[in-house]
N, C-alpha and C positions, 0 to 999 in steps of 0.2 A: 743377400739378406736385407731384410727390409733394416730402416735405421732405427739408428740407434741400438743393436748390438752387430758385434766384426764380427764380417762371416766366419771366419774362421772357428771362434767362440763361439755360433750358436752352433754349426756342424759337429762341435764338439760336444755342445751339448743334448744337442736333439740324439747325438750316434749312444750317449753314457743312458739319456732316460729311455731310451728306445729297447735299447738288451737289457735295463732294467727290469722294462715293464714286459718285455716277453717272455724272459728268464722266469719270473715269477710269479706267469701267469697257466706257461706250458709246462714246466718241470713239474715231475710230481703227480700228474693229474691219476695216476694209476692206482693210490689211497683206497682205501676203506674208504665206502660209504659212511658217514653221518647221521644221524635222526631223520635230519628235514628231507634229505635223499634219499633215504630209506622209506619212508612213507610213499615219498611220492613213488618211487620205482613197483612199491608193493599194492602199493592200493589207486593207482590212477596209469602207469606206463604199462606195467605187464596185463592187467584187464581189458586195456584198450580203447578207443573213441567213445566206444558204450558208454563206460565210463566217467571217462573225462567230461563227454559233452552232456550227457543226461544224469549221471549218478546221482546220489544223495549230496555229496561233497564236494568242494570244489579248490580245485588247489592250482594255479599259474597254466590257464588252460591251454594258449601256445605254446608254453613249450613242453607240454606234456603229450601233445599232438605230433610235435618235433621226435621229440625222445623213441616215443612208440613207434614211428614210421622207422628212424635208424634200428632201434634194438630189432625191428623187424627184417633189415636190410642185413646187420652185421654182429649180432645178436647183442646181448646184454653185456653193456663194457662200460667201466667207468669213468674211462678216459672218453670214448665215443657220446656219451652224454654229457661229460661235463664240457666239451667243447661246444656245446650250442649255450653254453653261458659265456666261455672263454673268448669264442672267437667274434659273438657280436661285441662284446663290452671291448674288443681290441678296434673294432672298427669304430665305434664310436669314439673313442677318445683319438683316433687317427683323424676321423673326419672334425670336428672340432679343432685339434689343434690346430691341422692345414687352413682351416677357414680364420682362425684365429692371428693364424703369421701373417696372414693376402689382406687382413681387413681391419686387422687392429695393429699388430707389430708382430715381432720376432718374439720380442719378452713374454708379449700374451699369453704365446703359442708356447714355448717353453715353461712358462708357471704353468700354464691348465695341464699340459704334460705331467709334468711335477706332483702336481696335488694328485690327479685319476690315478697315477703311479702308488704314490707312498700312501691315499691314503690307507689305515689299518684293516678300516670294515670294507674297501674295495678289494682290497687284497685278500680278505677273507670271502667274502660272500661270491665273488666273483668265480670263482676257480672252482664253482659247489656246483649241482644236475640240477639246477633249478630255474626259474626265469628270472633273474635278476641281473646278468648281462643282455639280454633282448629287451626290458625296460630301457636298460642306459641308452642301448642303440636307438632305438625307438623315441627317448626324449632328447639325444643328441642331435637325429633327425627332425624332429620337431621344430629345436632350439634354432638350428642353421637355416631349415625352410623358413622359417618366422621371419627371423631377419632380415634376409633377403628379401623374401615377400614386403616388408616395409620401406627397402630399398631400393624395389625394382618394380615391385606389381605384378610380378611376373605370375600368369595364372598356372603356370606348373609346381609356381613353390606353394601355391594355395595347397596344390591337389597332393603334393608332398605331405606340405603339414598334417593334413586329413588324413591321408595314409596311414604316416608314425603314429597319431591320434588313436586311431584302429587298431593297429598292431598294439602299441604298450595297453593301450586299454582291455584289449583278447589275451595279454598276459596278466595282468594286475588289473581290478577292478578300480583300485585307486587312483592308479594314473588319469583315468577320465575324469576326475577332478582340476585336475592341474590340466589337462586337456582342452574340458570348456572353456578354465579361467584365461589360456593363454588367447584361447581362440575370441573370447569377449575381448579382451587385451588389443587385439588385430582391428576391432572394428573401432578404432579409434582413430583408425587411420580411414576416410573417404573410401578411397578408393577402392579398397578391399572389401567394404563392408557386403555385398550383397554376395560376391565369390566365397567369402569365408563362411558366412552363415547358411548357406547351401551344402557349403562341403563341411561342416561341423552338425549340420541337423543328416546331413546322409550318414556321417561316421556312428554318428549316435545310434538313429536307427541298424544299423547293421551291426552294431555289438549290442544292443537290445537285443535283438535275433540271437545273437552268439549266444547272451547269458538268459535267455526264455527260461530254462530248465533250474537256472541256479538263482532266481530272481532273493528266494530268502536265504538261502548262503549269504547273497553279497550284502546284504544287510544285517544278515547278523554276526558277518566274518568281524566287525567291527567292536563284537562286544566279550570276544574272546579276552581274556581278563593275561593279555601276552605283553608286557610294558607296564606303562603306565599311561595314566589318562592325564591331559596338560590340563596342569593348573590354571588358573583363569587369571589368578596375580601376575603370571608371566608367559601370559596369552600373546602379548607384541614382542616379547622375544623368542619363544617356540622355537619357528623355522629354522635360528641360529641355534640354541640350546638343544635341539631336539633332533634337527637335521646336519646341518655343517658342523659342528663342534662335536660330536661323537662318533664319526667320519674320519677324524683328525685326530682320535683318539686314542681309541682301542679296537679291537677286533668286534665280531658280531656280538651282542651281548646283553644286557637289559639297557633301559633306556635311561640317558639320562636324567636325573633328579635336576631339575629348574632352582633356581636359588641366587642369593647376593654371592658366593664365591663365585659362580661362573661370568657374573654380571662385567667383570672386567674385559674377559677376553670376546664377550659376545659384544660388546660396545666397541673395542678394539676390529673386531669383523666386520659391524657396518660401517666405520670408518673408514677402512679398508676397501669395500664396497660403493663406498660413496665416492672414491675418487675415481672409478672406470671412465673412461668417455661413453661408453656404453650407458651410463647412470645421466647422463648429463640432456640426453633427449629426451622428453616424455613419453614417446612414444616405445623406445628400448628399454624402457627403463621398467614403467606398466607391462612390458611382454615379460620380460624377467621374473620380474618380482611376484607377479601372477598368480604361478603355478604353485611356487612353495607355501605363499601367503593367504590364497586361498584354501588350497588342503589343510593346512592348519586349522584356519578357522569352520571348516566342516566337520573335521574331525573330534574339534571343541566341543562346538552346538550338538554333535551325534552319543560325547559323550565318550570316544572311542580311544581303546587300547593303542599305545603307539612303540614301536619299537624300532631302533634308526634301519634295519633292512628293509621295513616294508616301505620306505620313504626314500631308499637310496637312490630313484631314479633322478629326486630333486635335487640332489647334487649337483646335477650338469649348470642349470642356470646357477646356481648359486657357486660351484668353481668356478664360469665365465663371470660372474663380478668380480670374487675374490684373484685371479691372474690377472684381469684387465685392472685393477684397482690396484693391487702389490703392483703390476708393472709401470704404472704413472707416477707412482709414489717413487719408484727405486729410480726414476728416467726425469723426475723433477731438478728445475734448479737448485744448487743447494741454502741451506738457511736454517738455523735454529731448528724452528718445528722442522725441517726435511729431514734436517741429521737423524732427530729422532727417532722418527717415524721409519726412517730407511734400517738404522738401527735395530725398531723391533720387527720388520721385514725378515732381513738377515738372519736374526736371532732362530723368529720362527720356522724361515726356511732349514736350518741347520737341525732344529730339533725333530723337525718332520722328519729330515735325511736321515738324520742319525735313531731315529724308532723303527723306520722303515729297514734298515741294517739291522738291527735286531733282531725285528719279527720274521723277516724273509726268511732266512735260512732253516727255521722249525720248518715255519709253513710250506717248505717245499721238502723240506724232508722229513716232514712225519704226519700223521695223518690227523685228522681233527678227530675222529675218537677210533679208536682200534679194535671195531669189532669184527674183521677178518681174521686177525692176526689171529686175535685170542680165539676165534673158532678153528681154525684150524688145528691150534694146539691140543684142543678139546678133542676134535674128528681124527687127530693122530694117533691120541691116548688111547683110542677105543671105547671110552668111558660109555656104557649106556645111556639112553635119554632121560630114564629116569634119576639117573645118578648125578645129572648137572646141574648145580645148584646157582643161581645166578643173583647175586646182592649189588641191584644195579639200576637208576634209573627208570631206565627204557630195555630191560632184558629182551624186547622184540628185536631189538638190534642185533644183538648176538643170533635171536632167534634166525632171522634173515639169511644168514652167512651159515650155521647149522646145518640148515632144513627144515627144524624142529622146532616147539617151544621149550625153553628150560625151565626149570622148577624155579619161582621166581620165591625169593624169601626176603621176610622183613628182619628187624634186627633181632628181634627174637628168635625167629625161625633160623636166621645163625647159630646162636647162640647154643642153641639145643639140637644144630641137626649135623654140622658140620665136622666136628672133631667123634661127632659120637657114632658115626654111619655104621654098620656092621659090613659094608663094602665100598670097594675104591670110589672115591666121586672127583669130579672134576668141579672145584668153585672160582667162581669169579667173579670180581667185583672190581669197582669202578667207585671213586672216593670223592663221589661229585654230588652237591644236597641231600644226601644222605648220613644218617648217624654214625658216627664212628664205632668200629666193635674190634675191640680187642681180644685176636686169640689166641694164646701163647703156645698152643698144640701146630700151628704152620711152623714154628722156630724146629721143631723136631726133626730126628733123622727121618729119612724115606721120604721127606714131603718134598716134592718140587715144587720152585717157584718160577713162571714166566711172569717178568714185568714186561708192560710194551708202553713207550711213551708214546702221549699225544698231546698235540699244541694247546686244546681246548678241553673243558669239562673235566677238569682235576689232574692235569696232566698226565694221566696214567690210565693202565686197563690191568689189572692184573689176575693170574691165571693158577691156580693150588690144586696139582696132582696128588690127593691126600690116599691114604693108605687108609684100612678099615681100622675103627676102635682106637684112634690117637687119645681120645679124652676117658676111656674105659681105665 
């Protein structure tokens, strides 16, 4: 083990965060599709390349490429898709740490372990049919070739970096933000400059190419009214407020609100930051900071929607500050300011541990919204298609798992259609942004009820085998 932690201790701990992070990333994957994996499976994987590469819309174009060639190979499965998000976000946080214990320490490598692991929105978003573990691998790739490249010159980490470049940029359009900045970042350094800017104007061109068909998509993906837009008062703190601290948070979700309450823990974070050895060269330091710091401020001046998933790939540099920076802090001499500091380290490691315990066990045992379950129970009933009444968000979701569309009703059309049928209907409904309606005829004999819990979107899905003329 590298020093300063005993072998034994880190084996210890690399073996606890390792079945952590596999435990929670493979169990389970067998779930009900969700909204955002819903869509893509329906309207980009089952249509095909067509599709994807030329359609009207555009939605994570590698790994919709991915997805379609597997459901082609082994047909439509949810586990088989959501492992091309599972299994690269597992190699990237593999490759990172290993390069993190060889190059920084032992502690580096077990904190960046640690945060990838616990945090909420990686643990949510990851283990989803989507391209948002191929980002991570791809800006993990990035992140390792970079360094190196500044290290050694070596012109295979150029052609690496360009590579990851490509790939995260062919999945998220956004990534090539944080892409050029890191690649400007590089020409700071002599040496690289003319290798870099060749293999960063080729990568360019060739996802040019890629996205030819989707050029006002990706310009106007940006003004989808999904988040919120960064306030301009707390434009220099964004990255942290907007990126790392909502990551560290909660599960996928709206984006955080910028504000003097969050101001402690985000001043707290580049603190944290500031002490890396990585922060201490100019040169690693501008390669870092780069990616996040720039997409921010693109995203400011465009004006643009921000929601911490479509951002999750900047993670990777900003966990390689925040482990290399808790690990010099925790590995300093001690003193006054160290106790502290080490102090609120501790504190926050423990409460990461201690939410990540929490949230796992839903998350792998129940699904983020239960639109199979509850069609099934519908496709048991027999109920006709006209007779499924659906009071629910995104009724397409149910639709999905069906076959069919369901009669989609507002609260009114509750109100009046539900207890009053002149025959059996099957309703269901989902207690997420929607109005509450109270009706006292489901309390009655003959009605069945299926509840089906879910981690996300109101925690529930539930399901009323109602009988004809309850409210007559």
């Amino acid at each position: 083990m590298t020093a300063g932690v005993p072998r034994t201790a880190g084996i210890v701990a690399y073996s606890i965060l390792a079945v952590a992070l596999l435990g929670s990333r493979i169990a389970g994957l067998g779930h009900s599709f969700w909204t955002d994996e819903i869509i893509a499976v329906r309207d980009f994987i089952r249509p095909g390349p067509g599709e994807i590469l030329a359609g009207p819309d555009l939605s994570h174009e590698l790994f919709g490429l991915l997805a379609w060639a597997t459901s082609s190979l082994v047909g439509e499965s949810e586990i088989a898709l959501r492992l091309w998000s599972v299994l690269p976000f597992l190699a990237g946080v593999g490759l990172l740490t290993v390069w993190l214990h060889r190059r920084v320490g032992a502690l580096s490598g077990i904190l960046f372990l640690f945060l990838a692991t616990v945090s909420p929105l990686l643990l949510d978003i990851t283990r989803q049919a989507r391209g948002y573990g191929l980002a991570f691998l791809a800006m993990s790739v990035l992140v390792v070739a970079g360094l190196e490249a500044c290290r050694n010159g070596q012109t295979s980490m150029v052609v690496t970096f360009c590579v990851a470049g490509a790939v995260g940029t062919a999945t998220l359009p956004q990534f090539g933000v944080a892409f050029v900045a890191s690649g400007v970042a590089l020409l700071a350094t002599p040496a690289l400059r003319r290798r870099v800017a060749l293999g960063v104007a080729a990568s360019l061109l060739a996802t040019a190419a890629f996205y030819a068909p989707h050029l006002g998509q990706v310009r106007g993906a940006s003004r989808i009214e999904d988040g919120v837009q960064i306030d301009t008062l707390w434009l220099v703190t964004a990255s942290i407020d907007q990126i790392l601290l909502p990551a560290l948070i909660w599960i996928d979700g709206t984006a955080l609100v910028a504000g003097v309450v969050w101001l402690p823990a985000t001043l707290l974070a580049i603190f944290v930051m500031s002490r890396s050895p990585l922060a201490r060269a100019r040169t690693t330091l501008l390669f870092l900071c780069a990616g996040p710091l720039v997409t921010i401020l693109v995203l400011w001046l465009a004006q643009a929607y921000v929601i911490p998933r479509y951002l999750s790939f900047l993670l990777v540099p900003l966990f390689v500050l925040t482990a290399t920076g808790c690990a010099a802090l925790l590995s300093r001499a001690p003193s006054a300011i160290g106790a502290v500091t080490v102090a609120v380290c501790i504190v926050g490691i423990a409460l990461l541990g201690a939410r990540f315990a929490m949230l796992t066990p839903d998350v792998v045992r129940l699904p983020r919204e239960a639109n199979r379950n509850a069609a099934e129970v519908v496709l048991t009933s027999g109920t006709p298609p006209a007779d499924v009444l659906a009071y629910m968000r995104n009724p397409d979701n149910l639709g999905f798992y069906l076959g069919y569309a369901p009669v989609e009703l507002d609260a009114d059309g509750v109100r009046r259609l539900v207890c009053a049928s002149r025959r059996p209907i099957a309703y269901v409904t989902q207690p997420f942004a929607l109005e509450s309606v109270d009706l006292p005829c489901l309390e009655r004999a003959g009605v069945r009820h299926h509840r089906f819990e879910q981690y996300a979107r109101g925690g529930e899905l539930n399901v009323w085998l109602v009988p004809p003329g309850l409210g007559r």
